[in-house]
C-alpha positions as a printed NumPy array, in Angstrom:
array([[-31.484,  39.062, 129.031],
       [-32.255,  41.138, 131.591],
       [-34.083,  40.155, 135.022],
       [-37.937,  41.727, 135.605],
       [-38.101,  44.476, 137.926],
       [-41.09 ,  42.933, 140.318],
       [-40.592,  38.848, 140.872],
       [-43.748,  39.228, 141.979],
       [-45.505,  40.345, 139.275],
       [-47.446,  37.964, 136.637],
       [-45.489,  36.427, 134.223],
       [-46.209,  35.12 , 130.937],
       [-44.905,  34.343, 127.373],
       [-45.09 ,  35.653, 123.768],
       [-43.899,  34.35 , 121.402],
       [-43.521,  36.24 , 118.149],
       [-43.393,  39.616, 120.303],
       [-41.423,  41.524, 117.285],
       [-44.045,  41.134, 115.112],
       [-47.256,  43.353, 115.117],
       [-49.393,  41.704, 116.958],
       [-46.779,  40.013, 119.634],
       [-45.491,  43.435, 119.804],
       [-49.562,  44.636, 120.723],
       [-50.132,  42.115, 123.364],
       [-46.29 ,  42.401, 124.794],
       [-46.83 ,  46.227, 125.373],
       [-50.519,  45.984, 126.728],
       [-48.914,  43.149, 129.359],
       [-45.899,  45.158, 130.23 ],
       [-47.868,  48.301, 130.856],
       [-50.248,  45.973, 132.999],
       [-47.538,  45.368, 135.391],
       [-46.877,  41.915, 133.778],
       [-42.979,  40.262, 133.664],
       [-42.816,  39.051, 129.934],
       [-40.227,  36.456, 128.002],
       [-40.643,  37.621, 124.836],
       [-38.823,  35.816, 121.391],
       [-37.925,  37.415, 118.287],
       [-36.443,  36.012, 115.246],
       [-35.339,  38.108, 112.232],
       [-36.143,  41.541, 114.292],
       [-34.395,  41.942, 116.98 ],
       [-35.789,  43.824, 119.538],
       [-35.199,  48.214, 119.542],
       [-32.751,  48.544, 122.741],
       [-35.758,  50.489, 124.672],
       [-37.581,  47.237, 124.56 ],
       [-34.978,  45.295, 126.208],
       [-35.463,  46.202, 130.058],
       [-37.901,  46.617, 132.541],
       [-40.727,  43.726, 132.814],
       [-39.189,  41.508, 129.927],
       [-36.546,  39.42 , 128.783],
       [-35.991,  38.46 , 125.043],
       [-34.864,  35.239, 123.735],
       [-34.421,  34.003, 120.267],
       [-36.4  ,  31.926, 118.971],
       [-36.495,  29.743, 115.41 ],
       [-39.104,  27.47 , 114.658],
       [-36.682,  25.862, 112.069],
       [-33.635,  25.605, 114.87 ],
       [-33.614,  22.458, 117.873],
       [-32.012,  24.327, 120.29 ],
       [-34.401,  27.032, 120.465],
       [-36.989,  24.925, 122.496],
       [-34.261,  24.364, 125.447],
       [-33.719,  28.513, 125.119],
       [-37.363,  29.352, 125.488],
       [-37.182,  26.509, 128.368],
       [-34.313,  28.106, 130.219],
       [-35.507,  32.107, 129.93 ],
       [-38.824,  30.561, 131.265],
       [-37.445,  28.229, 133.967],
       [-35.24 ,  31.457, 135.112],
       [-38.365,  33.418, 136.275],
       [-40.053,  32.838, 139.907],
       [-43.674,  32.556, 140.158],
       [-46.723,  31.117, 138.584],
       [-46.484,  31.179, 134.569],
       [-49.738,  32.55 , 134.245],
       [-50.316,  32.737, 130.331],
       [-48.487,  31.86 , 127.211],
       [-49.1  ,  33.373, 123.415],
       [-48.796,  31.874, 120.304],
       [-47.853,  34.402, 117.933],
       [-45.424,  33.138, 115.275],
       [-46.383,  33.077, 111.931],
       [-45.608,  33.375, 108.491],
       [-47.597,  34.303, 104.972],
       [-47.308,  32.066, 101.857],
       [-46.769,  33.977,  98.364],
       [-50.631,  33.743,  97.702],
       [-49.733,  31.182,  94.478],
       [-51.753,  28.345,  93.436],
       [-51.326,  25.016,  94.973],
       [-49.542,  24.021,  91.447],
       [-47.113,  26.291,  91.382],
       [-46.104,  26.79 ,  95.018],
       [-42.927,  24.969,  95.676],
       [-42.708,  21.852,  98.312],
       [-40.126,  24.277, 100.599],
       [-43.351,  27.281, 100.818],
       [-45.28 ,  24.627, 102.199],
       [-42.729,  23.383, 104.379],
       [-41.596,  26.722, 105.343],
       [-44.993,  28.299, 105.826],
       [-45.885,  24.497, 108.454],
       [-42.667,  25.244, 110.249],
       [-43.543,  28.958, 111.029],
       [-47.01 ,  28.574, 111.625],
       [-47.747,  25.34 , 113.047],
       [-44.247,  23.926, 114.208],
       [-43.225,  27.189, 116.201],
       [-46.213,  25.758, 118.352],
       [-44.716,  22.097, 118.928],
       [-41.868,  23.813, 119.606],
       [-43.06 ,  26.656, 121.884],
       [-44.748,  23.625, 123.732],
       [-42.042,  21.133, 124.414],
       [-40.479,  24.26 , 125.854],
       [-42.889,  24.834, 128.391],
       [-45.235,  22.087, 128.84 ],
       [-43.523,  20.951, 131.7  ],
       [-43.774,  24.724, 133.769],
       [-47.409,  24.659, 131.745],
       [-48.359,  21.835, 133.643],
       [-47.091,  22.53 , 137.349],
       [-48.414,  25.736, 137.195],
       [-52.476,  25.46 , 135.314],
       [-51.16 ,  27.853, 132.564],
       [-53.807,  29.321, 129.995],
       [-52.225,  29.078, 126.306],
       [-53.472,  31.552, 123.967],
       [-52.559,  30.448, 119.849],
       [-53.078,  33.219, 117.203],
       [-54.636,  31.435, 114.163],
       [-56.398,  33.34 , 111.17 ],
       [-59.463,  32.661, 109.448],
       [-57.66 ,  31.255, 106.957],
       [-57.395,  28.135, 108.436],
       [-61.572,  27.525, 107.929],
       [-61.692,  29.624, 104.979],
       [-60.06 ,  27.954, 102.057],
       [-59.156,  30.621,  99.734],
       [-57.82 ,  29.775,  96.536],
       [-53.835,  30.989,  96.203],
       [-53.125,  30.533,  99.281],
       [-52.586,  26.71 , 100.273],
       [-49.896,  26.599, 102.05 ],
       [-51.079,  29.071, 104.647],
       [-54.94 ,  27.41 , 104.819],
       [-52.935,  24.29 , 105.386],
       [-50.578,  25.517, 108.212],
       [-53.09 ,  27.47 , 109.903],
       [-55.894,  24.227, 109.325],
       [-52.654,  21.968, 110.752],
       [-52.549,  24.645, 113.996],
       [-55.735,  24.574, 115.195],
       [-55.299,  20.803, 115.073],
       [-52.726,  21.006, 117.207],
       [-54.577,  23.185, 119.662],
       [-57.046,  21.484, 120.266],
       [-55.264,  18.06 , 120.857],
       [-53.122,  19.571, 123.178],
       [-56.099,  20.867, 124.848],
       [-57.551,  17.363, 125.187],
       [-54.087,  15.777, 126.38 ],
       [-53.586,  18.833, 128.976],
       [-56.636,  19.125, 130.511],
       [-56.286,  16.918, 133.332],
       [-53.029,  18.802, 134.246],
       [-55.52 ,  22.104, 134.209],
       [-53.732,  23.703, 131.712],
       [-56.448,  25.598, 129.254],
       [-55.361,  26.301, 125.425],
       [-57.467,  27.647, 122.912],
       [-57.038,  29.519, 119.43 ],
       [-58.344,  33.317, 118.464],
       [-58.852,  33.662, 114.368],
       [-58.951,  36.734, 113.524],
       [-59.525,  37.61 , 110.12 ],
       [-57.678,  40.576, 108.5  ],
       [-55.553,  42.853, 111.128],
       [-54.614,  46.512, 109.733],
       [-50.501,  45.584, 109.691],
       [-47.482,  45.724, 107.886],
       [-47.871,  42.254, 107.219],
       [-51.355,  42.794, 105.647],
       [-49.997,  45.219, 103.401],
       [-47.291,  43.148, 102.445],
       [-50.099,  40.383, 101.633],
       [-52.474,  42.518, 100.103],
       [-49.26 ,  43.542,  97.682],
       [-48.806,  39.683,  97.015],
       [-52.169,  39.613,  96.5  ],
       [-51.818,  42.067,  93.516],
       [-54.018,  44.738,  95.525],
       [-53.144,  48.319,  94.523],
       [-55.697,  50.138,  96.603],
       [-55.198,  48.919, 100.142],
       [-58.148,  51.546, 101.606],
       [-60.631,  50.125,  98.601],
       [-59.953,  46.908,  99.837],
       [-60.754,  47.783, 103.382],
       [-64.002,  49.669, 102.342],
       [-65.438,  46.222, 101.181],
       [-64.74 ,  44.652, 104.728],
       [-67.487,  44.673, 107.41 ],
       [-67.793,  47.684, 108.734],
       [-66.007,  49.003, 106.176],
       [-62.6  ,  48.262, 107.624],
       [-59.845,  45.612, 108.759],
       [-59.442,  44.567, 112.555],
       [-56.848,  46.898, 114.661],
       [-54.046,  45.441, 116.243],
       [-55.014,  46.789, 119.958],
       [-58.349,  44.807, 119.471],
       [-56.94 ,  41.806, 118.529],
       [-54.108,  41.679, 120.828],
       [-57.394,  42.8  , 123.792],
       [-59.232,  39.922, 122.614],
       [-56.267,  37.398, 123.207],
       [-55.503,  38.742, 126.574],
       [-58.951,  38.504, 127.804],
       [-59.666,  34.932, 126.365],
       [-56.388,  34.528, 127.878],
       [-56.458,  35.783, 131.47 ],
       [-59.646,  36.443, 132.024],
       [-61.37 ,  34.989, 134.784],
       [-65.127,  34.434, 133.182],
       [-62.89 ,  32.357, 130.042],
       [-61.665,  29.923, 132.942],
       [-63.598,  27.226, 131.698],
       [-63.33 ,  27.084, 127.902],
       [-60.204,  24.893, 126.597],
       [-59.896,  23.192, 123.601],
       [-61.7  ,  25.897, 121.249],
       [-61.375,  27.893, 118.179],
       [-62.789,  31.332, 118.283],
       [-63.259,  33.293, 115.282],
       [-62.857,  37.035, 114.942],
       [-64.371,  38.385, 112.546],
       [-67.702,  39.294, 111.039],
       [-70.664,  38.306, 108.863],
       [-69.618,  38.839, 105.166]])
């Protein structure tokens, strides 16, 4: 871990910042000026990423001690947590419900919807001294009940739960969380989903979207930081925000 270069610089969390999307709204906050604790899990962070405005921490939804890690990184940084994002998640193997195995499901809740609980017992404390504004990536997914894909709709379904019940038990502590669903984001991941999915013509698939293509990262991870931070979004907690588009 390294320390930030400006104490006095904003400071905020992401969780899931080696992933596409954490890795999107880690780099837009960083370049901002912002001081960062950032997790990983399986990827571990390119050495270049290390310094400057962040410090990395592992985190595993599936491991105990890796609420009192996030807990210390955090508690280790002066000044106001300002913002804390969401991002850990996980795909199922796009199965029917009859055939996916009782460990997808379980696997699929812990990345999705337990990272949360855990991000949150690491920080609700700070959270609450300090008015933070949590930001929760969910997907469409967790409205739209697609068929071969249960134990995703169910994790996702099971987040915004959570979100919004934290929401209502934080609010008098001023401390704001909401949920962004995007639908589908041009990644790795979706390509790895689409190939689950049996698609063999990724830019087919896209043409049928609206507008003829999927969202892109730097608008999704823009959309989180402005629900986020912004100050005309200072009064909304407690809600689910789709991103998406008519089909």
């Amino acid at each position: 871990m390294t320390p930030p270069s400006s104490a006095s610089a904003p400071l905020a969390v992401v969780t899931g910042a080696s992933g596409a999307l954490g890795t999107a709204i880690h780099d837009r906050l960083t370049a901002a000026g912002w001081r960062v604790v950032a997790t990983y899990n399986t990827r571990v962070p390119e050495p270049e990423r290390r310094y400057g405005h962040s410090a990395w921490v592992h985190f595993d939804a599936a491991e105990e001690a890796s609420s009192e890690r996030l807990r210390q990184a955090v508690d280790a940084q002066p000044g106001r947590l300002h913002a804390v994002f969401a991002c850990v998640g996980s795909p199922s193997s796009k199965q029917p419900v009859a055939v996916s195995p009782v460990g997808e499901f379980r696997s699929v809740y812990e990345a999705n919807a337990l990272s949360f609980v855990r991000t949150w017992h690491a920080l609700a404390e700070r959270a609450r001294s300090d008015g933070t504004s949590v930001l929760a990536v969910g997907s469409d997914a967790g409205q739209a009940a697609r068929a071969n894909n249960g134990p995703y709709t169910a994790a996702k379904a099971a987040l915004e739960a959570l979100v919004v019940t934290v929401a209502k038990e934080e609010e008098h502590h001023g401390v704001r969380v909401n949920l962004l669903a995007p639908s589908l984001i041009n990644s790795p991941l979706a390509h790895h989903v689409m190939a689950l999915k049996g698609v063999t013509d990724p830019e087919g698939y896209f043409a049928q979207l609206p507008w003829g293509r999927p969202l892109a990262l730097d608008e999704v991870a823009g959309a989180c930081i402005e629900v986020a931070t912004a100050a005309h979004w200072s009064y909304v907690t407690g809600q689910v925000y789709p991103l998406g588009a008519v089909r």
